[in-house]
N, C-alpha and C positions, 0 to 999 in steps of 0.2 A: 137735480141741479147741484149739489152738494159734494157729488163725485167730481166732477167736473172744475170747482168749485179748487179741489187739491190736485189737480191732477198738474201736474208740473211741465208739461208739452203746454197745454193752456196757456202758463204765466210766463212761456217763453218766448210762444206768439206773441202774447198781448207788448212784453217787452222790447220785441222787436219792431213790431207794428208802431209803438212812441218812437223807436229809435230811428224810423222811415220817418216819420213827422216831421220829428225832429230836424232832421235832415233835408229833409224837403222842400220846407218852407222856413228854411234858415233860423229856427229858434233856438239854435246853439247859443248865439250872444244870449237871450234871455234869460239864461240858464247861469251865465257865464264859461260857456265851456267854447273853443273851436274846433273845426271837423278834426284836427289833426287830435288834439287832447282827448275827445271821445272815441276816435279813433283804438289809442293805447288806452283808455280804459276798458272797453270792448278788448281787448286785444290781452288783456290783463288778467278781467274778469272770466276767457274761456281759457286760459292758461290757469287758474287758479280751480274750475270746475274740471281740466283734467285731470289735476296733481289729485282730486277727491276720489276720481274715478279711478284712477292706477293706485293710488293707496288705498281703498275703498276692500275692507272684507266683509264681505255679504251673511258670512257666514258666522261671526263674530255680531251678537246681539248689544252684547255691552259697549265695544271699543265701536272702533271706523277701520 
């Protein structure tokens, strides 16, 4: 359970699966956000996990 637990496809799901929710049954206000504003955060935050992954050296233990 543990593995699972860090595996990172997991906590991508489960983040998307709130972001359908969310969406869904309009808890955007609740939050204070609207569709457009989590929109560009979404839209932000995989702009910001590409720039990790094209800079990203694997091979490089110490840096990124």
């Amino acid at each position: 359970m543990q593995n699972r637990l860090r595996s990172k496809a997991a906590w991508i799901a489960v983040a998307a699966l709130i972001g359908f929710i969310l969406g869904n049954y309009g808890l955007y206000d609740a939050i204070g956000l609207t569709d457009k504003t989590y929109q560009t955060f979404v839209d932000l935050l995989f702009a910001v996990l590409a720039a990790f992954g094209i800079f990203n050296n694997p091979e490089n233990p110490e840096g990124f």
